[in-house]
C-alpha positions as CSV (number, residue, x, y, z in Angstrom):
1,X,180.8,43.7,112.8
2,X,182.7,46.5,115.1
3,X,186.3,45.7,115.3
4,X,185.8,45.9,119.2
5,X,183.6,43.1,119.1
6,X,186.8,40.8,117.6
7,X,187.8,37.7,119.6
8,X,191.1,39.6,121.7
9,X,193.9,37.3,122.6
10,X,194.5,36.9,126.0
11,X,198.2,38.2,127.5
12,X,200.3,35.4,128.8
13,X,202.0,38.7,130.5
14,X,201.0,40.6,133.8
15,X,200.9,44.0,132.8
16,X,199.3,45.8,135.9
17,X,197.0,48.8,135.1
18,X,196.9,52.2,137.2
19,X,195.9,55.3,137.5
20,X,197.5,58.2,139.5
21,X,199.9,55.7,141.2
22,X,197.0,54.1,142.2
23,X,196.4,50.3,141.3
24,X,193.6,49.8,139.1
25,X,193.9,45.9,137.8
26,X,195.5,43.6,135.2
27,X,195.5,43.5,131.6
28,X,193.2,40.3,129.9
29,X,193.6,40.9,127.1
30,X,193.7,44.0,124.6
31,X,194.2,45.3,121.0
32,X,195.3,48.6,119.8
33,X,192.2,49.7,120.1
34,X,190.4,48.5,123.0
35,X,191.4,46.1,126.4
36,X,189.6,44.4,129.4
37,X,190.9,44.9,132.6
38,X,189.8,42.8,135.8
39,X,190.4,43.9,139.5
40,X,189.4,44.1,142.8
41,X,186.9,47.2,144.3
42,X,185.4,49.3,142.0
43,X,186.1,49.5,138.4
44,X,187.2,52.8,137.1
45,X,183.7,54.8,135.4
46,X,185.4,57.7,134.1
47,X,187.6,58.8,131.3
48,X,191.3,58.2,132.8
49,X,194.9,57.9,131.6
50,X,196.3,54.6,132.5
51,X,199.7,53.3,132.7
52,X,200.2,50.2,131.9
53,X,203.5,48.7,133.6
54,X,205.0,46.0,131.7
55,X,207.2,43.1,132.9
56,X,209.8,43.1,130.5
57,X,210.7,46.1,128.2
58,X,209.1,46.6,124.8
59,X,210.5,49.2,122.5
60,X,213.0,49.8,125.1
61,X,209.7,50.6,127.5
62,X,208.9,49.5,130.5
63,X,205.5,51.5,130.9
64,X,202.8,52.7,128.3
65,X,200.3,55.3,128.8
66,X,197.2,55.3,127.4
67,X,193.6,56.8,127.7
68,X,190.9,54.7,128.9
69,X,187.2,55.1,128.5
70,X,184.9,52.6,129.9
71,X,182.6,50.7,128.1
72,X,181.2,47.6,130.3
73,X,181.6,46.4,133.6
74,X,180.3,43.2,135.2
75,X,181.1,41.7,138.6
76,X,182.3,37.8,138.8
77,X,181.4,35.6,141.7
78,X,185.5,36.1,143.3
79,X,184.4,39.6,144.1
80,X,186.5,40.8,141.5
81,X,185.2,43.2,138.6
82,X,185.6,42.9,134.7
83,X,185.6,45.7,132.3
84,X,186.2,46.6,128.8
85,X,187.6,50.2,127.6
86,X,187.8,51.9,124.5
87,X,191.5,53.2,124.5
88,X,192.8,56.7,123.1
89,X,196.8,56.1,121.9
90,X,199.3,57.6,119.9
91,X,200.4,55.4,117.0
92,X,203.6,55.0,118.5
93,X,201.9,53.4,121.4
94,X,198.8,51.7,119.4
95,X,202.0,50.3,117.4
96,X,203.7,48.6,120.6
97,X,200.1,47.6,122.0
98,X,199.7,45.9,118.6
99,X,203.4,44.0,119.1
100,X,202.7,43.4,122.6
101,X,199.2,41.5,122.1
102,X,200.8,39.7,119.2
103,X,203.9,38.6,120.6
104,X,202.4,37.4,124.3
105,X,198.7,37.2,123.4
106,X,197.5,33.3,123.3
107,X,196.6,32.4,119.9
Protein backbone atom coordinates (compact mmCIF):
# COMPACT_ATOMS: atom_id res chain seq x y z
CA UNK A 1 0.00 0.00 0.00
CA UNK A 2 1.30 3.73 -0.88
CA UNK A 3 2.47 5.40 2.15
CA UNK A 4 0.00 8.31 1.19
CA UNK A 5 -2.79 6.06 1.60
CA UNK A 6 -1.64 5.73 5.62
CA UNK A 7 -4.28 6.65 8.22
CA UNK A 8 -2.72 10.66 8.97
CA UNK A 9 -3.28 11.96 12.44
CA UNK A 10 -5.33 14.69 12.75
CA UNK A 11 -3.57 18.19 14.25
CA UNK A 12 -5.01 19.34 17.50
CA UNK A 13 -3.20 22.72 16.14
CA UNK A 14 -4.54 25.44 13.69
CA UNK A 15 -1.93 25.82 11.40
CA UNK A 16 -3.55 28.11 8.62
CA UNK A 17 -2.34 27.47 5.05
CA UNK A 18 -1.63 30.32 2.35
CA UNK A 19 -0.40 31.10 -0.63
CA UNK A 20 0.98 34.58 -1.71
CA UNK A 21 -0.39 36.19 1.43
CA UNK A 22 -3.47 34.94 0.44
CA UNK A 23 -5.51 32.53 2.76
CA UNK A 24 -5.89 29.20 1.41
CA UNK A 25 -7.30 26.91 4.48
CA UNK A 26 -6.38 24.89 7.64
CA UNK A 27 -4.22 22.02 8.05
CA UNK A 28 -6.31 18.33 8.95
CA UNK A 29 -4.02 16.60 9.19
CA UNK A 30 -0.47 15.84 7.38
CA UNK A 31 2.73 13.75 7.20
CA UNK A 32 5.99 14.55 5.86
CA UNK A 33 4.99 13.66 2.84
CA UNK A 34 1.59 14.60 2.08
CA UNK A 35 -1.44 16.83 4.05
CA UNK A 36 -5.25 17.64 3.55
CA UNK A 37 -6.32 20.99 3.78
CA UNK A 38 -10.07 22.19 4.03
CA UNK A 39 -11.36 25.80 3.21
CA UNK A 40 -13.71 27.95 2.00
CA UNK A 41 -14.05 29.00 -2.07
CA UNK A 42 -12.10 27.18 -4.37
CA UNK A 43 -9.44 24.79 -3.56
CA UNK A 44 -6.04 25.51 -4.90
CA UNK A 45 -5.46 23.18 -8.56
CA UNK A 46 -2.12 24.04 -9.22
CA UNK A 47 1.42 23.41 -8.12
CA UNK A 48 1.99 26.27 -5.29
CA UNK A 49 4.29 26.98 -2.37
CA UNK A 50 2.40 27.19 0.79
CA UNK A 51 3.20 28.61 4.05
CA UNK A 52 2.07 27.06 6.69
CA UNK A 53 1.79 29.52 9.82
CA UNK A 54 2.08 27.81 13.03
CA UNK A 55 0.61 28.78 16.42
CA UNK A 56 3.39 28.25 18.58
CA UNK A 57 7.10 27.98 17.36
CA UNK A 58 8.71 24.71 16.33
CA UNK A 59 12.42 24.55 15.76
CA UNK A 60 12.43 28.11 16.77
CA UNK A 61 9.78 28.55 13.62
CA UNK A 62 6.87 30.12 13.45
CA UNK A 63 6.08 29.47 9.63
CA UNK A 64 7.10 26.46 7.18
CA UNK A 65 7.17 26.57 3.54
CA UNK A 66 6.49 23.92 1.55
CA UNK A 67 5.42 22.89 -2.05
CA UNK A 68 2.00 21.68 -2.65
CA UNK A 69 0.62 19.67 -5.49
CA UNK A 70 -2.91 18.69 -5.48
CA UNK A 71 -4.13 15.41 -5.59
CA UNK A 72 -8.08 15.34 -4.61
CA UNK A 73 -10.61 17.60 -3.94
CA UNK A 74 -14.18 17.01 -2.85
CA UNK A 75 -16.79 19.62 -1.62
CA UNK A 76 -18.74 18.90 1.88
CA UNK A 77 -22.25 19.90 2.48
CA UNK A 78 -20.88 23.38 4.77
CA UNK A 79 -19.84 24.77 1.52
CA UNK A 80 -16.43 24.27 2.45
CA UNK A 81 -13.77 22.17 0.21
CA UNK A 82 -11.46 19.23 1.23
CA UNK A 83 -8.21 18.35 -0.50
CA UNK A 84 -5.24 16.26 -0.28
CA UNK A 85 -1.65 17.39 -1.67
CA UNK A 86 1.42 15.63 -2.32
CA UNK A 87 4.08 18.03 -0.63
CA UNK A 88 7.79 18.85 -1.94
CA UNK A 89 10.16 19.73 1.41
CA UNK A 90 13.52 19.94 2.33
CA UNK A 91 14.42 17.44 5.02
CA UNK A 92 14.94 20.14 7.39
CA UNK A 93 11.31 20.91 6.93
CA UNK A 94 9.94 17.20 6.19
CA UNK A 95 11.89 16.70 9.63
CA UNK A 96 9.77 19.44 11.70
CA UNK A 97 6.43 18.35 9.65
CA UNK A 98 7.35 14.85 11.07
CA UNK A 99 7.75 16.46 14.87
CA UNK A 100 4.85 18.59 14.34
CA UNK A 101 2.23 15.77 13.34
CA UNK A 102 3.72 13.61 16.11
CA UNK A 103 3.78 15.85 18.78
CA UNK A 104 0.03 17.54 18.12
CA UNK A 105 -1.50 14.93 15.80
CA UNK A 106 -4.37 12.84 17.67
CA UNK A 107 -3.29 9.36 18.17
Amino acid sequence: MERRRFRRPRLRLNVRASSNNQPVGHVLNLTDEGLCLTGKGSPPDTIRPLQLSLPLPLGGLRELTVTAEPLWHDYLPNGHWRGGFRLQTDNETAALLTTLASRYGER
